[in-house]
C-alpha positions as CSV (number, residue, x, y, z in Angstrom):
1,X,22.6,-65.1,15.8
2,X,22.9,-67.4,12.5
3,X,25.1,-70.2,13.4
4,X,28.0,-71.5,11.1
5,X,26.6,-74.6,11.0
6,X,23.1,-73.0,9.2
7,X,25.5,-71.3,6.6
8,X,27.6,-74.1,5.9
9,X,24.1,-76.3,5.0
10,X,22.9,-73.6,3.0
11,X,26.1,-73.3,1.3
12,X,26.4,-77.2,0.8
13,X,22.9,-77.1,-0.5
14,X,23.4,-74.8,-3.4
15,X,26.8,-76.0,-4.1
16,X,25.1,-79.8,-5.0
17,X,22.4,-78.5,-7.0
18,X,25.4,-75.8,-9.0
19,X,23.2,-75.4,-12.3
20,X,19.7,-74.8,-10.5
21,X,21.7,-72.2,-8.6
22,X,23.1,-70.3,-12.1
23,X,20.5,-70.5,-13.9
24,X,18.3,-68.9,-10.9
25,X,21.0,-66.0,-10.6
26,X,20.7,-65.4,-13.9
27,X,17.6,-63.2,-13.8
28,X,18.7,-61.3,-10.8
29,X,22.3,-61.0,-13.3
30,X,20.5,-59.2,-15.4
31,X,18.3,-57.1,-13.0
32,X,21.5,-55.6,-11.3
33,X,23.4,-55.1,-14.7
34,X,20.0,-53.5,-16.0
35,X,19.7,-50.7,-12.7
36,X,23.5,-49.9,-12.8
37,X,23.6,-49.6,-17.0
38,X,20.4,-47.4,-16.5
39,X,21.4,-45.1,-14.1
40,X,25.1,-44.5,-16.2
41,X,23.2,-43.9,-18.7
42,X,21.0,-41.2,-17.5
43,X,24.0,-39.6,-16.4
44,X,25.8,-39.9,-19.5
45,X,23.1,-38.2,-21.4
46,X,22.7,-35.2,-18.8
47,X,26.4,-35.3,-19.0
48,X,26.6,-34.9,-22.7
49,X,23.3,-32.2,-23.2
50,X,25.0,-30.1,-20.8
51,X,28.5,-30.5,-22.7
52,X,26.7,-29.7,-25.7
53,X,24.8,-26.6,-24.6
54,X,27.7,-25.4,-22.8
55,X,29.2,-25.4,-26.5
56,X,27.4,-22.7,-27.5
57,X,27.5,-21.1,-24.2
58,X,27.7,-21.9,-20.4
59,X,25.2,-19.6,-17.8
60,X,24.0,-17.6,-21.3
61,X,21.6,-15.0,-21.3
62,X,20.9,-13.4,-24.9
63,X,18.7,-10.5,-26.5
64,X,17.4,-9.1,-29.4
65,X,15.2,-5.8,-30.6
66,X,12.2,-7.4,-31.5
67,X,9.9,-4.6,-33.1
68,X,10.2,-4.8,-37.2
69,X,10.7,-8.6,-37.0
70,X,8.7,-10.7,-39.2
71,X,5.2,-11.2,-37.8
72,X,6.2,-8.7,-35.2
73,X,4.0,-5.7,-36.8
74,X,5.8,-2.9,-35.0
75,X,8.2,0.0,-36.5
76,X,12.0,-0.4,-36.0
77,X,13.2,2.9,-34.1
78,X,16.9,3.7,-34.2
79,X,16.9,5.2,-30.6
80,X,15.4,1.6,-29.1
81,X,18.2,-0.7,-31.0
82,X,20.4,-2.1,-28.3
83,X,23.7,0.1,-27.6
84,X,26.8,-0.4,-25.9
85,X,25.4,1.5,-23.5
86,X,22.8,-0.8,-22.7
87,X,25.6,-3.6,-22.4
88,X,27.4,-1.8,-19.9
89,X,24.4,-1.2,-17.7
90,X,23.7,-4.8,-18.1
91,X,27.4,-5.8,-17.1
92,X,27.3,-3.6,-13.5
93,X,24.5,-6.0,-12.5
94,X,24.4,-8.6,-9.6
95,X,25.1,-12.1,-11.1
96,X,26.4,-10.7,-14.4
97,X,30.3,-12.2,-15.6
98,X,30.6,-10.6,-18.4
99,X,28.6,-9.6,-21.7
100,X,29.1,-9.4,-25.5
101,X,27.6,-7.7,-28.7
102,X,27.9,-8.5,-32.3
103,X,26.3,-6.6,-35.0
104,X,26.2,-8.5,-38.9
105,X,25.3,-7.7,-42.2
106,X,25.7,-9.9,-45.6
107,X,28.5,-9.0,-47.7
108,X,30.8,-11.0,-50.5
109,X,33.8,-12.6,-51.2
110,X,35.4,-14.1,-54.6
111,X,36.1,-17.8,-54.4
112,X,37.7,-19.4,-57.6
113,X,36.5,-16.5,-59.4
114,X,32.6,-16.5,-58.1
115,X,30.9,-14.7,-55.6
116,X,29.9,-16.4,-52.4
117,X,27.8,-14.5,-49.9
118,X,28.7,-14.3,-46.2
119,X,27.9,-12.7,-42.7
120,X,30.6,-10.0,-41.5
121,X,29.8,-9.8,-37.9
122,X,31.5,-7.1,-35.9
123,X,32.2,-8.6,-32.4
124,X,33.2,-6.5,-28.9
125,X,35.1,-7.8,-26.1
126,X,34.4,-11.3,-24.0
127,X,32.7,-12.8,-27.3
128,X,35.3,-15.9,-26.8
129,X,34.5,-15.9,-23.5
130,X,31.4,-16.0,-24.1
131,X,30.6,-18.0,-27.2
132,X,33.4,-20.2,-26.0
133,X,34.5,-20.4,-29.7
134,X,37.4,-23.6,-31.4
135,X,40.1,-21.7,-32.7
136,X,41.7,-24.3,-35.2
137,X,44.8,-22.2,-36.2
138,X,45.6,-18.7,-35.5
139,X,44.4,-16.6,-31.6
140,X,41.3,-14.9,-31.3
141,X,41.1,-10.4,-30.9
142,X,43.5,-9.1,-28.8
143,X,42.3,-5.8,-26.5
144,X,44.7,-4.2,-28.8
145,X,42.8,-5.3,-31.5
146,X,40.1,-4.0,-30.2
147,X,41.4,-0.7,-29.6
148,X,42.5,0.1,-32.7
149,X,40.2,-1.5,-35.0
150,X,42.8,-4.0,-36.8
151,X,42.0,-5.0,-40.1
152,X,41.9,-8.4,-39.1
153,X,39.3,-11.1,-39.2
154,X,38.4,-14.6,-38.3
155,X,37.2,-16.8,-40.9
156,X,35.2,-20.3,-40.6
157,X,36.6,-23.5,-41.2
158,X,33.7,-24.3,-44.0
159,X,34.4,-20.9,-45.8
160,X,38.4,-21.2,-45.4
161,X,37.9,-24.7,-47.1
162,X,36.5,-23.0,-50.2
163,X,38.9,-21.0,-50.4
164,X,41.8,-23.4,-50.1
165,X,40.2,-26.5,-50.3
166,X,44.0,-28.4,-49.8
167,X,45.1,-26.8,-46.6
168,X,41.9,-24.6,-44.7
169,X,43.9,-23.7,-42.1
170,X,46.8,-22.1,-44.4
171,X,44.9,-19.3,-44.6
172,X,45.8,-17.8,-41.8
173,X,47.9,-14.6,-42.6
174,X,46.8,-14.2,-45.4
175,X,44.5,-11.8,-47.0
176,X,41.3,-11.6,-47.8
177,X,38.7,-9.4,-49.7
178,X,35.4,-9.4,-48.2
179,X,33.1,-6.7,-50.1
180,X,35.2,-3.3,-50.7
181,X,37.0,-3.9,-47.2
182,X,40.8,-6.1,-47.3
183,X,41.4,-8.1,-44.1
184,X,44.5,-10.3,-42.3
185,X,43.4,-13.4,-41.5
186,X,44.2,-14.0,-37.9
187,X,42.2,-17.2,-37.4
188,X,40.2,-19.8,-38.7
189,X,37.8,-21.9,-36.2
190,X,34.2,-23.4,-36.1
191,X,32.0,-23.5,-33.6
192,X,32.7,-25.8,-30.4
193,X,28.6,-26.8,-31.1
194,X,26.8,-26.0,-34.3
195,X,23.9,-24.1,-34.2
196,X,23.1,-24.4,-37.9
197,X,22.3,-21.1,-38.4
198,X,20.4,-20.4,-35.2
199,X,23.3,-17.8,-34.1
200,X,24.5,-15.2,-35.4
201,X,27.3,-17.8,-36.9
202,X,26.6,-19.3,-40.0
203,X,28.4,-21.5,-42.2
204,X,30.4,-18.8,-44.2
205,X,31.1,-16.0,-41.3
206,X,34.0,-13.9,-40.9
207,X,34.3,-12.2,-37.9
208,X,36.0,-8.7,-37.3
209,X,36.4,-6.1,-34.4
210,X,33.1,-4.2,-33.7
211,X,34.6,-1.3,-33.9
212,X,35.9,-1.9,-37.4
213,X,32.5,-2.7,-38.3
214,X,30.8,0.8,-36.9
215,X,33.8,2.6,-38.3
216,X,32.6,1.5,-41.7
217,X,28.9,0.9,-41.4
218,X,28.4,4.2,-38.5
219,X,25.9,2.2,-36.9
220,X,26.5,2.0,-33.2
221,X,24.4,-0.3,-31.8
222,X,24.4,-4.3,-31.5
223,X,22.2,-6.7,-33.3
224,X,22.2,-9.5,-30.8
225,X,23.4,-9.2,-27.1
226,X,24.8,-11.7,-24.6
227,X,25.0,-11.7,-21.0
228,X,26.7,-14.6,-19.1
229,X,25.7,-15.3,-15.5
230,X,27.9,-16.1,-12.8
231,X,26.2,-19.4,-12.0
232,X,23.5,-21.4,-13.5
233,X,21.7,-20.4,-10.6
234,X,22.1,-17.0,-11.2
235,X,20.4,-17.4,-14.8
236,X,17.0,-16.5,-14.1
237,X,17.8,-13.6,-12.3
238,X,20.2,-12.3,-15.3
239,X,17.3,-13.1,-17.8
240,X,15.1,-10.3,-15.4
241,X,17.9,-7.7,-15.2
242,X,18.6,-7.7,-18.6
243,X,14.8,-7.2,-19.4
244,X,14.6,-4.8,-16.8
245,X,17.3,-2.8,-17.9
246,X,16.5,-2.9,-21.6
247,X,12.6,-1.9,-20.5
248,X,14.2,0.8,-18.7
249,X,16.5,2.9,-21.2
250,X,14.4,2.5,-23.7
251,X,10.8,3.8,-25.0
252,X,7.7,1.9,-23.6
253,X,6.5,0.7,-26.7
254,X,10.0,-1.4,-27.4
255,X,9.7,-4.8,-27.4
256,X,12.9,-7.0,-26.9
257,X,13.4,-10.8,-27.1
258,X,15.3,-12.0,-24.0
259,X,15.8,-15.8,-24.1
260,X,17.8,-18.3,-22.2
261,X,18.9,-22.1,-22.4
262,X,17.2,-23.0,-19.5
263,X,14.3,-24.6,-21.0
264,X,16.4,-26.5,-23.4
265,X,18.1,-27.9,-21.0
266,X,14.7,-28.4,-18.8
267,X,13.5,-30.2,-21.5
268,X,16.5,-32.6,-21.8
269,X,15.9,-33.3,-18.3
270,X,12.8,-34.5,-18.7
271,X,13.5,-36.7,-21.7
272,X,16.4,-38.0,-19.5
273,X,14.0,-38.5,-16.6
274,X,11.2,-40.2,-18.7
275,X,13.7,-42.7,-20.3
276,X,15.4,-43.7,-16.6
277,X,11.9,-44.0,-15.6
278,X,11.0,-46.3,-18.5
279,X,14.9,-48.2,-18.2
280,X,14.1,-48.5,-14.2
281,X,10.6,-50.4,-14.6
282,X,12.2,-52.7,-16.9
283,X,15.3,-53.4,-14.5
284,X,12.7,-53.8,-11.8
285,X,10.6,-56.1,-13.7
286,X,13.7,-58.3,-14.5
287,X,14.2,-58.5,-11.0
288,X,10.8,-59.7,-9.9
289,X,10.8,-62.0,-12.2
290,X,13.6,-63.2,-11.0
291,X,12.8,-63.0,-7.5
292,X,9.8,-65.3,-8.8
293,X,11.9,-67.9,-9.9
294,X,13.7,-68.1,-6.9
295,X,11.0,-68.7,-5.3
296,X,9.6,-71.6,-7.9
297,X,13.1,-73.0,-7.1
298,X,13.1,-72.4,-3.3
299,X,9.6,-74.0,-2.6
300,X,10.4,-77.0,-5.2
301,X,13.6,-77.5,-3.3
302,X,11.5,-77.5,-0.3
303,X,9.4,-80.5,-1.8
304,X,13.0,-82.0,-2.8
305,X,14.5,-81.9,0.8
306,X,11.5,-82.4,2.8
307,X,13.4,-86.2,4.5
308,X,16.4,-83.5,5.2
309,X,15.1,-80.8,7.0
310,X,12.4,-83.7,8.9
311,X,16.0,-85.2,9.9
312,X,17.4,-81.9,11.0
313,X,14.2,-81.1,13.0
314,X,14.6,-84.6,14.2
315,X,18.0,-84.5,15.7
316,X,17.7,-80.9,17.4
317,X,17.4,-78.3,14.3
318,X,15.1,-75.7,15.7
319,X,12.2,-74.0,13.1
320,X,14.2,-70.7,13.1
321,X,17.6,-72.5,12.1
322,X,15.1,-74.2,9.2
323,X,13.9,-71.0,8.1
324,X,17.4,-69.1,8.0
325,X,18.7,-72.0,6.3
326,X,16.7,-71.1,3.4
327,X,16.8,-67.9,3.5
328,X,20.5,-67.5,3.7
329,X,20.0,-69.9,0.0
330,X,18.4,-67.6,-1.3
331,X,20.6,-64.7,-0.2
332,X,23.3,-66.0,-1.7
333,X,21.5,-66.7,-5.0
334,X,20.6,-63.3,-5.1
335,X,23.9,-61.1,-3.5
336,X,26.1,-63.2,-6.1
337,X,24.0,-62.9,-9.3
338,X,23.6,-59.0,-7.8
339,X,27.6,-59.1,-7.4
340,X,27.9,-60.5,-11.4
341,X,25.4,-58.0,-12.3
342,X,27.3,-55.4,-11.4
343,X,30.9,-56.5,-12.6
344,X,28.5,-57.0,-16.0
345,X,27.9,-53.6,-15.9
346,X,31.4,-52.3,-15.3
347,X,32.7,-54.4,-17.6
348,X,30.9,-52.8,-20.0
349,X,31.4,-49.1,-19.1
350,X,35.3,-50.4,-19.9
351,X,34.8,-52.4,-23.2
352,X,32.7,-49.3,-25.0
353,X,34.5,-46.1,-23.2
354,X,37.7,-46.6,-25.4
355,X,35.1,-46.7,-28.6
356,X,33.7,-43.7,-27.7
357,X,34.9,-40.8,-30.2
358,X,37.5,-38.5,-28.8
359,X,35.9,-35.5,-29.7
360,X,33.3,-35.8,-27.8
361,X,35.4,-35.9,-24.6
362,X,33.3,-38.1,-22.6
363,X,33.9,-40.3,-19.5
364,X,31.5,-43.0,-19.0
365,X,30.2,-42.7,-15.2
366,X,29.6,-45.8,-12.9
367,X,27.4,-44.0,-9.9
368,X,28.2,-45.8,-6.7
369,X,24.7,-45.3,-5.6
370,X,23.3,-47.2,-8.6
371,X,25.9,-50.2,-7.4
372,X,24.9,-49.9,-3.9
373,X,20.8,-49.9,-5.2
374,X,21.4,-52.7,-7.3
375,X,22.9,-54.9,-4.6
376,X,20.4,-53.5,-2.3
377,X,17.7,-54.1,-4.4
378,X,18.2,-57.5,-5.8
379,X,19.5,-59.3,-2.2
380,X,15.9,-57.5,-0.9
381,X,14.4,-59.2,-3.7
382,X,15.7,-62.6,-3.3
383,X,15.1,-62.7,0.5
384,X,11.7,-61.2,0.0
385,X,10.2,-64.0,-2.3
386,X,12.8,-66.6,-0.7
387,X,10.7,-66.0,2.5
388,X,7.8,-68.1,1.8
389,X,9.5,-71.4,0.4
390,X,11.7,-71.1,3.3
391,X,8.9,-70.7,5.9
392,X,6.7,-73.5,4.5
393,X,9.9,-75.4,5.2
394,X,10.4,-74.3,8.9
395,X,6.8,-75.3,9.3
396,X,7.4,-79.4,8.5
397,X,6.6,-81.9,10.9
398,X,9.3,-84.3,11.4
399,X,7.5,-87.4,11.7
400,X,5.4,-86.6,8.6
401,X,9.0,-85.1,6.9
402,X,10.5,-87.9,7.9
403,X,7.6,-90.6,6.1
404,X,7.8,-88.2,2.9
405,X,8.8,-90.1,-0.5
């Protein structure tokens, strides 16, 4: 056991050399702030990627009929187009929560007096759900809606804008020509996360009941179809069904494009991972280097107090009181600077969270692990390179300690 006599010397020691003692936890300071700030914000970017693609869609699955695409070569065949059919097969399957089609085609509508071209995109049921869409003003399709084909349509907040550049979301219940065909405007919202284009939303969309859009167009089938998975582990799994059940209703010479956000998000894991990595090494490198300069310090406090600890040794201090002695100093450097470190760190995670913008909804993390690792860490350090300073002094003579000038 360390007596209370070895930690008040060690504390007395440090407390009459005060700046020696600062500016050696300095470097551990900023090792421990550095681990803690790294791992929040590894977690903070995972945190925000998966916010982002869970924008467009949480668990999502999607598909397309490939053949007759550009650079695709093959023949479009009305008989291998996805149906609603298709979707329903898909939506009996294990790991499925629910699916969604929309078909689109370009159409018109006269702003100010010109003509500005848009998407009309005939949606089914659970496209909300799924797409996870931000209705500024208005509701989205009711099942009634749905049932009867209302004439009524959702419009996007760039293309309401045009259209009433004063007050976008007035437009709601009002009317609007799009092509030959009148609509009610129920809504007006934008995407939670823009895809610029890359979905079937675009900038000027108006969205209206899918089977509106076959009543008018006859088509029956969907241009692009979702399926959403139960969990994110049940994503691959839904990517297979899907392609097994499109494979299997369909000729053998159909070719379909099923895709998922898995390796969108795989790839942000890695980016994440390599920059921790990178963040980590430097954190570590901080704290070598201070765990060098404590022991610079240590051993030329050693030289310093070599007439002290021959005096100790000389009236009774054992070699293993000499040796905890210094080792507790350097403990304390260490578990204090790691202790300022950390408060650093939170400190910081409370001065920038209330800057953060509100729309992006996000709550600065402090891991407990990364606290824990960085006090860990850094007293492990000290101790480490504190060991040989402190046994070179356990090692003095007296009589030679005690004739040292």
């Amino acid at each position: 056991m360390i007596s209370h006599e070895t930690w008040g010397v060690a504390i007395d020691a440090l407390r009459a050399n005060k700046v020696r003692a600062a500016l050696t936890m300095l470097g551990v300071m900023i090792g421990a702030a550095c681990i803690v700030l790294v791992v929040t914000i590894a977690t903070l970017g995972r945190t925000y990627v998966l916010a982002q693609i869970e924008g467009v869609g949480s668990n999502l699955v999607y598909a397309f009929y490939s053949n007759g695409s550009a650079g695709s070569g093959g023949a479009r065949s009305l008989a291998d187009e996805i149906t609603l059919g298709d979707m329903e097969a898909v939506a009996a399957q294990p790991g499925v929560a629910r699916v969604a089609g929309t078909y689109d085609m370009p159409s018109t509508v006269v702003v100010n007096g010109i003509e500005k071209s848009v998407a009309l995109i005939g949606v089914t049921e659970g496209f909300q759900d799924i797409r996870n869409l931000q209705i500024l003003r208005g509701r989205f399709f009711s099942d009634d809606d749905m049932k009867q084909a209302s004439k009524g349509c959702l419009v996007t907040y760039e293309l309401a804008k045009q259209i009433d550049p004063q007050n976008p979301n007035g437009l709601v219940g009002r009317q609007l020509k799009v092509g030959e065909l009148t609509f009610t405007v129920i809504a007006v919202f934008r995407e939670r996360v823009a895809t610029f284009g890359q979905s079937e939303i675009s900038t000027n969309s108006v969205l209206i009941p899918f089977p509106l859009i076959r009543y008018y167009t006859g088509t029956d089938y969907l241009r692009t179809f979702y399926a959403q998975a139960k969990t994110a582990n049940d994503v691959p799994m839904v990517t297979q069904e899907v392609t097994e059940v499109l494979a299997s209703r369909h000729s053998r010479g159909a070719v379909y494009t099923v895709q998922n956000l898995t390796s969108i998000l795989d790839a942000a894991r890695k980016i994440s991972l390599a920059l921790t990595v990178v963040l980590l090494l430097v954190g570590c490198i901080a704290l070598v280097i201070s765990g060098v300069g404590i022991m610079n310090i240590m051993l030329v406090t050693v030289t310093e107090r070599t007439r002290e600890i021959g005096l100790r040794k000389a009236v009774g201090a054992k070699r293993q009181e000499i040796l905890y002695q210094f080792l507790i100093e350097a403990f304390l450097i260490s578990g204090v600077g790691a202790l300022l470190g950390i408060l650093i760190a939170v400190s910081v995670k409370v001065i920038v969270q209330p800057l953060l913008p509100a729309e992006l909804n996000l709550h600065i993390p402090i891991s407990t692990i990364s606290v824990v690792a960085a006090f860990v860490v850094s007293c492990a350090t000290g101790v480490l390179f504190g060991f040989l300073p402190a046994s070179r002094a356990s090692k003095l003579q007296p009589t030679e300690s005690l004739r040292y000038e």
